[in-house]
C-alpha positions in Angstrom: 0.0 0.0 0.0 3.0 2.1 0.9 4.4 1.5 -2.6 1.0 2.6 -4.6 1.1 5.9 -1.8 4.4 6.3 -3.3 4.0 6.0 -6.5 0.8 8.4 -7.1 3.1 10.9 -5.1 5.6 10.9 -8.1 2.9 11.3 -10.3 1.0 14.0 -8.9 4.8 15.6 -8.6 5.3 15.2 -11.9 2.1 16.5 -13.3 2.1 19.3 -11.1 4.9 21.1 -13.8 6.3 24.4 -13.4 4.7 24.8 -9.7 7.0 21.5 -9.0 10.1 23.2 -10.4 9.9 26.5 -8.4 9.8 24.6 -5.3 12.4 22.5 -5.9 14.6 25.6 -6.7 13.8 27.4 -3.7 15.0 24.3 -1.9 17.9 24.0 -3.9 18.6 27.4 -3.9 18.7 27.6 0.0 20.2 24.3 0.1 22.9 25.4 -2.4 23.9 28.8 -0.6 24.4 26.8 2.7 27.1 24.7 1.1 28.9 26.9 -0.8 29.2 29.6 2.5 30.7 26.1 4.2 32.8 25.6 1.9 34.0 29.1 1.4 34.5 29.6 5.3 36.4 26.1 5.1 38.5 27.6 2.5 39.1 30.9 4.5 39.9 29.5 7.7 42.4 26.7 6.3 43.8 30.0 4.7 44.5 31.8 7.8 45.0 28.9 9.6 48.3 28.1 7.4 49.2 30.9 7.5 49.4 31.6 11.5 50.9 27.9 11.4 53.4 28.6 9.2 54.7 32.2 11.0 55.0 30.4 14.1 54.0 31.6 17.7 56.4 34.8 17.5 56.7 35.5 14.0 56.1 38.6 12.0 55.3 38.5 8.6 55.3 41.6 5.7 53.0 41.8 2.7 51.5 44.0 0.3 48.2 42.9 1.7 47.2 46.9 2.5 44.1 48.6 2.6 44.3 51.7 0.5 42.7 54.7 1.6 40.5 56.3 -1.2 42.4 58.3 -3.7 45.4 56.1 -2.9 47.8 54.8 -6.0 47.5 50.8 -6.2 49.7 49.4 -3.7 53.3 48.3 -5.6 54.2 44.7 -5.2 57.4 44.1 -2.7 59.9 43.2 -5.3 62.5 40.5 -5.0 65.1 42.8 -4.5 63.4 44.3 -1.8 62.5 41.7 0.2 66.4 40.4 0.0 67.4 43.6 1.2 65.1 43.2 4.3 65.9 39.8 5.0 69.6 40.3 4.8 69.3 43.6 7.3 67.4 40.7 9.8 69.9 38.1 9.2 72.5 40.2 10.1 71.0 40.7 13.9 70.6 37.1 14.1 67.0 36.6 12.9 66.2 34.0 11.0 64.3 35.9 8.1 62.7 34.5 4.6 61.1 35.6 2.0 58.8 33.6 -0.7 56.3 34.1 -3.5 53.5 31.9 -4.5 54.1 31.9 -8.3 51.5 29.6 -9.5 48.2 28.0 -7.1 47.9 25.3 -9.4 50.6 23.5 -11.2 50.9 20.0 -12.7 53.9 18.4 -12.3 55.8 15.3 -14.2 58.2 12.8 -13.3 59.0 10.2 -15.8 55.4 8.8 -16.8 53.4 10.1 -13.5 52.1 13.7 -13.3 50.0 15.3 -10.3 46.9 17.0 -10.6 46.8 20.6 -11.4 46.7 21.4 -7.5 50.1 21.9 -6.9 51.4 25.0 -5.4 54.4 26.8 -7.4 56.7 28.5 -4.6 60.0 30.7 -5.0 61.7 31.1 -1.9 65.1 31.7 0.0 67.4 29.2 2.4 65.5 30.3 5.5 61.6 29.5 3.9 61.2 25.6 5.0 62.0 25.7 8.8 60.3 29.8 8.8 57.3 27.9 7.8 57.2 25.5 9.8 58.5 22.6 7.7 61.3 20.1 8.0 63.2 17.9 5.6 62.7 14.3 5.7 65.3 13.5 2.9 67.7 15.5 1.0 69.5 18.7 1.6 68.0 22.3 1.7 69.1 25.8 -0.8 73.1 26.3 -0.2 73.5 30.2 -0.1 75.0 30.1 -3.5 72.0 28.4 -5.1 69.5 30.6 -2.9 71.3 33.8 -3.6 72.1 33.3 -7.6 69.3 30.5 -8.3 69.7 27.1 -10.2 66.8 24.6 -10.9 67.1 22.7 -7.5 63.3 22.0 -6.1 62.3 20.9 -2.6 59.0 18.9 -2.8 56.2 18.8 -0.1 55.7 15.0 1.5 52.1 14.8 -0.5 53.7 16.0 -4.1 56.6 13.4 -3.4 53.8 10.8 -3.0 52.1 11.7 -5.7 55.1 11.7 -8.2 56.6 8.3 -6.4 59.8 10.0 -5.3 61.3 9.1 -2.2 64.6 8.6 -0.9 66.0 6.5 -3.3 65.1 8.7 -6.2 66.4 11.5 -5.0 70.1 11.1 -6.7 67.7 10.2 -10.3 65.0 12.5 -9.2 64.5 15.3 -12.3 60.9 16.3 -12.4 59.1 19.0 -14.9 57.0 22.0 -13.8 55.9 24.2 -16.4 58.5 23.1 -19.6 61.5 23.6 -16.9 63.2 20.5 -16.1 64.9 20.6 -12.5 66.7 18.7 -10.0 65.0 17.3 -7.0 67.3 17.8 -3.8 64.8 17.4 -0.5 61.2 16.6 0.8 59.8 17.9 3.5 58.1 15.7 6.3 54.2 15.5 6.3 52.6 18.3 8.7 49.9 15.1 9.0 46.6 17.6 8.9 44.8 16.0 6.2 41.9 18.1 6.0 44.4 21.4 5.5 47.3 19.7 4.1 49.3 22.3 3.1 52.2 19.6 2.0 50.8 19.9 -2.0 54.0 22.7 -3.1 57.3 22.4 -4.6 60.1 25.2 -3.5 62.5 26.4 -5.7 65.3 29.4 -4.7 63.1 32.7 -5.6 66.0 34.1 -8.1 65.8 30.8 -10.3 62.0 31.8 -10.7 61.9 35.4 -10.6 64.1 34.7 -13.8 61.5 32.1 -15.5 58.3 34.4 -14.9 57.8 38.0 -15.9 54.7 38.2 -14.5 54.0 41.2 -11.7 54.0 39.9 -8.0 54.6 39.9 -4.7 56.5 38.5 -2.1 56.0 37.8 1.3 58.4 38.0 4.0 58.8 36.5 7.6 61.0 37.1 10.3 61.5 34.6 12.8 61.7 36.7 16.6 63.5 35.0 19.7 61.3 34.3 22.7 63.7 36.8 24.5 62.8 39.6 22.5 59.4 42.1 22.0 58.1 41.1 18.7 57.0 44.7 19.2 59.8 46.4 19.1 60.8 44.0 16.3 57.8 45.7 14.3 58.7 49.0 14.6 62.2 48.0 13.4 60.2 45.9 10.5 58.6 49.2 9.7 61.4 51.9 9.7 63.6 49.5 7.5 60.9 48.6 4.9 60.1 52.0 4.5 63.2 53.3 3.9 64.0 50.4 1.6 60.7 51.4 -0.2 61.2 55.1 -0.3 58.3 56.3 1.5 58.5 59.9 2.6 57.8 60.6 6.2 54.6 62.1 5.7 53.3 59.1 3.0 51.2 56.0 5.1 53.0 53.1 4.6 52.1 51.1 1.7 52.5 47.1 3.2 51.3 45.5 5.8 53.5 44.6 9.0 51.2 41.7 11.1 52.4 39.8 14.0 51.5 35.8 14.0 48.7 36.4 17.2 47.3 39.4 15.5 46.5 37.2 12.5 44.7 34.6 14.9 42.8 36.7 16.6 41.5 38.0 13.1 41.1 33.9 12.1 38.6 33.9 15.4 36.9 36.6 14.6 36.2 36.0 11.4 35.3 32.2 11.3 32.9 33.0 14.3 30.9 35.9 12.2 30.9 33.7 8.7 29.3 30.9 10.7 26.9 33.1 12.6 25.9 34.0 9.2 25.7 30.8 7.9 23.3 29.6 10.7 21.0 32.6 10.4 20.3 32.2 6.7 20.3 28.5 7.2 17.7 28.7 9.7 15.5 31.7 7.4 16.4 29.1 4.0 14.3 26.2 6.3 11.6 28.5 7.0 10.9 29.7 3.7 11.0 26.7 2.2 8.6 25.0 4.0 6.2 27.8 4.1 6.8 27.6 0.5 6.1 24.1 0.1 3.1 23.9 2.9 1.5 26.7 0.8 1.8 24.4 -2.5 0.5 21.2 -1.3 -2.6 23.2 0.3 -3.3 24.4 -3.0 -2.6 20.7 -4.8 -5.9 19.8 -1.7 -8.0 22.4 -3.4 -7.2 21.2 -7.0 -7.2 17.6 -6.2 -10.8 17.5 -4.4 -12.5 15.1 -7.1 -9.5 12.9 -7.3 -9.6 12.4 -3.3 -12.8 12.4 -3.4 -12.7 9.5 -5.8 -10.0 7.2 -3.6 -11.8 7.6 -0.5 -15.2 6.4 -2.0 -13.1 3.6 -3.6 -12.2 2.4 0.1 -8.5 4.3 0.4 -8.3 5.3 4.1 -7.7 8.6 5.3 -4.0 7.5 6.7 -3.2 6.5 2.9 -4.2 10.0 1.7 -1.9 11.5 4.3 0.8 9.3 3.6 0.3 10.2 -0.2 1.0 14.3 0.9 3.6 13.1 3.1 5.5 11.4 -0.1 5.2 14.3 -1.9 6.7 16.6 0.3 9.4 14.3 1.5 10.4 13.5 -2.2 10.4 17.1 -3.3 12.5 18.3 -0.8 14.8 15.4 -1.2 15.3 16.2 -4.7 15.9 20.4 -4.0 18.5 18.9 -1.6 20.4 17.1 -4.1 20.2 19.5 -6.6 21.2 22.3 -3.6 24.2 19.8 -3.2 25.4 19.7 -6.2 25.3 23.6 -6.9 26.5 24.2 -3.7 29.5 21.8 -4.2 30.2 23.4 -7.2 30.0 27.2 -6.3 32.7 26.2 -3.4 34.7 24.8 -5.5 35.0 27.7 -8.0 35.3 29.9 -4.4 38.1 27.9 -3.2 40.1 28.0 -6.2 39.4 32.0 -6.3 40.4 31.8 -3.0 43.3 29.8 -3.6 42.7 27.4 -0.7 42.2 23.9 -0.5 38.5 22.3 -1.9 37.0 20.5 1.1 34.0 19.0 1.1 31.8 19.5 3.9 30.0 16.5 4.3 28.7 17.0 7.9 26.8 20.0 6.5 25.4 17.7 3.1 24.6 15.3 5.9 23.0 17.5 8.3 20.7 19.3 5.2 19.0 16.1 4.1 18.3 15.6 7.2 17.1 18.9 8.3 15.2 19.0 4.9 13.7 15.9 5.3 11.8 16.9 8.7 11.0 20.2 6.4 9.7 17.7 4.3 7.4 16.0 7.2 6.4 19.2 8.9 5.2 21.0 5.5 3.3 17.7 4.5 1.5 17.0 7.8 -1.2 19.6 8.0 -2.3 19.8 3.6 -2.3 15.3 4.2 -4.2 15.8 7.4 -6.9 18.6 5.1 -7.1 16.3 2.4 -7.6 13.1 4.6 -10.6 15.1 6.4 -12.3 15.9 3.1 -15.9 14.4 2.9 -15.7 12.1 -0.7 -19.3 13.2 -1.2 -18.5 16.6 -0.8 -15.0 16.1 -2.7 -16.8 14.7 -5.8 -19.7 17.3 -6.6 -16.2 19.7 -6.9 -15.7 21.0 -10.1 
């Protein structure tokens, strides 16, 4: 009996038309912007996460990431030549000091017949970037300050692009991968940080003068100084600041045009910021629920008004009122099922496209894909109960004199 309720749920669904498909994408549609904020806040906060992991507890790091004030020139990258000059004014009061650039998010890389998968990110960087960023070499050697200072094509793979290419120890004296048309020599891996949900062990590191060389595009580089324990990362700023402006020529009355942020400033801002995305998230989540099940209540009371004859015809034919219920109760159930699945896969897809704009790692968030079926399902019983519950009450005489 369940199976025939079922089935002239479908049905009905299907002859209902264009009423059927505007329901299904304001589920979807809720559904869908519920995954793709996930996602996005996943992608963010494994962002900032890294990178507060990667300073350190007492780190300070320097970017062009500035806010400009309004009539204010674009912001000019920091040049390799600048950020060398910094670093070397830092190494020479015994800070351990490096400087990289992300040249490429996503790069394929090839040795002998295996390649990764275009997720591979393309860094330039000096001596001092793997233990500055919290990494450590499992095999191999690290930049020597000739090949760091005056580049060659030496690379330092991270522990997952190493697995992915099948390079290990052994293949380290043999080990000549190619990124990008440029063949080069394979002379460390780092050790696995062992987050797998944030990995950020998917890069290759190559000395930034080698690349600098190899691409003409415009960017910027980043650069982190290491402070003792001993010592005010404070007063370490306003140091960081004097120098770099006076590297950059910036005249004393000019604002300064880079940003100078210390490793618990940029945690603070991570906690700050993942707890107002996910307050967001939860207030249009629980608005998304409401409106769609007002929406679909509202649809199913009109399908009781339309379908008077047709009810009025099962009940005179013997179909009891729980059967008539269970019929309303299908057809909400199933069409919020489907909105779901379609809100899934638009979702998935919008954070994908946000993560890779984002330049952060895709992660699917399957507790919230889990936890919107299931939230949509009781939508789906909630909106379904009171138009089953009309129709089941309807008197067949009644129901059949309806026009």
């Amino acid at each position: 009996m369940r199976g025939h309720n079922l089935l002239s749920a479908l049905v009905a669904i299907r002859s209902s038309g264009f009423r059927t498909f505007l329901t299904i994408l304001i589920i979807s549609i809720g559904v869908a912007g519920l995954i793709a904020m996930q996602s996005a806040i996943v992608s963010i906060e494994s962002n900032l996460t890294s990178q507060f992991v990667d300073l350190g507890a007492n780190s300070i790091k320097v970017d062009d990431n500035v806010i400009q004030e309004a009539g204010q020139n674009d912001v000019p990258p920091i040049t390799l030549d600048e950020a060398r000059r910094c670093a070397n004014h830092f190494l020479e009061l015994g800070f351990a000091t490096s400087f990289h650039r992300r040249f490429k998010p996503n790069t394929k890389i090839t040795f002998s017949s295996r390649s990764t998968n275009p997720n591979i990110s393309l860094i330039g960087g000096n001596l001092h970037y793997i233990a500055n960023n919290g990494y450590s070499l499992a095999y191999g050697r690290n930049f020597s300050e000739a090949e760091s200072m005056y580049g060659s094509p030496s690379v330092i793979l991270g522990s997952e692009t190493a697995d992915a290419l099948g390079i290990g120890k052994d293949e380290l004296a043999s080990g000549s991968i190619v990124i990008d048309g440029l063949r080069v020599n394979v002379i460390g891996i780092c050790t696995s940080r062992g987050n797998s949900q944030n990995s950020n062990d998917r890069f290759v590191v190559l000395p930034a003068s080698y690349l600098d060389q190899q691409y003409t595009e415009e960017g910027s580089y980043d650069i982190v100084v290491n402070v003792p324990d001993d010592i005010s990362p404070i007063r370490v700023e306003q140091e960081i600041i004097g120098v770099f402006r006076q590297i950059r020529g910036i005249e004393a009355a000019m604002p300064n045009d880079f940003r100078v942020i210390r490793s618990e400033k940029l945690y603070s801002e991570l906690n700050t910021l993942v707890l107002s995305l996910s307050g967001a998230t939860l207030v249009i989540g629980l608005l998304t629920i409401l409106a769609s099940a007002i929406a679909l209540m509202n649809m199913l009371l009109v399908a009781v008004g339309e379908r008077q004859r047709e009810i009025g015809l099962k009940k005179s034919l013997g179909a009891r009122r729980s059967s008539i219920t269970w019929q309303f109760l299908y057809e909400s159930i199933t069409l919020c099922l489907l909105g779901t699945f379609l809100g899934v896969v638009l979702g998935l897809t919008t954070g994908y496209f946000v993560a890779d704009y984002l330049e952060g790692p895709f992660i699917i968030p399957s507790q919230w894909i889990g936890a919107s079926f299931i939230v949509t399902l009781f939508t789906g019983i909630s909106a379904g109960i009171l138009p089953g519950i009309r129709a089941a009450r309807l008197d067949p005489i009644v129901a059949l004199r309806t026009e």
